[in-house]
N, C-alpha and C positions, 0 to 999 in steps of 0.2 A: 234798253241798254243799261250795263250795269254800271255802277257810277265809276270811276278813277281807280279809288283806291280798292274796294274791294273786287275787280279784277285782277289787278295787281297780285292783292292776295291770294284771290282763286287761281292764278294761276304760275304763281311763285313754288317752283321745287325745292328742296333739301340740295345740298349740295350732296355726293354721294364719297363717304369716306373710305378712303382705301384701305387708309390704315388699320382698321377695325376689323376688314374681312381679311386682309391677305398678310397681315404680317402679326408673329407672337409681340405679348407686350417685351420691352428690355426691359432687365432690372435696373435701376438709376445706380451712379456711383457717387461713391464719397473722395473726394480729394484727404490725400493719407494724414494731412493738418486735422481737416473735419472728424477723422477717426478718432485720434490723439485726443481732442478737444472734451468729443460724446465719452471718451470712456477714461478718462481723465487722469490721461499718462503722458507723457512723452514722447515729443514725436518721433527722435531716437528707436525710442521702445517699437513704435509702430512699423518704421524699418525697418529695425530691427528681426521684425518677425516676418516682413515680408522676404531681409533675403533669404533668412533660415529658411524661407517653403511654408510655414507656417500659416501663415495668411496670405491669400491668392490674391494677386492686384496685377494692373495693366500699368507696362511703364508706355506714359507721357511726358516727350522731350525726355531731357536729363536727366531731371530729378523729381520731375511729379509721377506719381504714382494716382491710381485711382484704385478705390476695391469698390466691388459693388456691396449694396447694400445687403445682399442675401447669402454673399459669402461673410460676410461681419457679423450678420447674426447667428449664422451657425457655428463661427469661430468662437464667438463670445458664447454664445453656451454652452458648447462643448466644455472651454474651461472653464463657465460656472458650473457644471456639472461636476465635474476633475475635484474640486474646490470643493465642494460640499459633501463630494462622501470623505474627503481628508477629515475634514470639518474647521474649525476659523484658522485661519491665514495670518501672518504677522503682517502683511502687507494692506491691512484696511480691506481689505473682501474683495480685493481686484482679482481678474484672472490672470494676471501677465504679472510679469516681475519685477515692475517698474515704478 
């Protein structure tokens, strides 16, 4: 007979995760403070461009705001991109106007 613990082991399964097979990964979000902070404007500005349309975010309660992460990157490159065929910016190299 096999001892305690290596039974145990032999015959201990994996738990089986659902979440891997049945559901896409989500992108994470950034709370719109968090955005302001990474790309080092104001958090105004960051409003600012979500009411324009500009930048896509989920309102939470009142006045939080979330964007996901993979909309912020494409945002932010799009106007690093805008940016550098202009070529240097009076505003320190940011893509926003802030």
């Amino acid at each position: 007979m096999a001892s305690g613990a290596s039974y145990v082991a032999a015959t201990r399964q994996e738990p089986h995760n659902l979440m891997s097979t049945q559901t896409p990964a989500v992108p994470r979000g950034l709370h719109h403070n968090d955005v302001a902070l990474l790309w080092g404007c104001s958090v105004r500005t960051i409003l600012r461009l979500i009411h324009s349309g500009e930048l896509e975010a989920a309102r939470i309660g009142r006045k939080t705001y979330i964007v996901s992460q993979v909309d912020a990157a494409e945002f932010y490159a799009r106007r690093s991109a805008g940016l550098s065929a202009i070529g240097t910016s009076k505003n320190g190299g940011r893509p926003w106007g802030g």
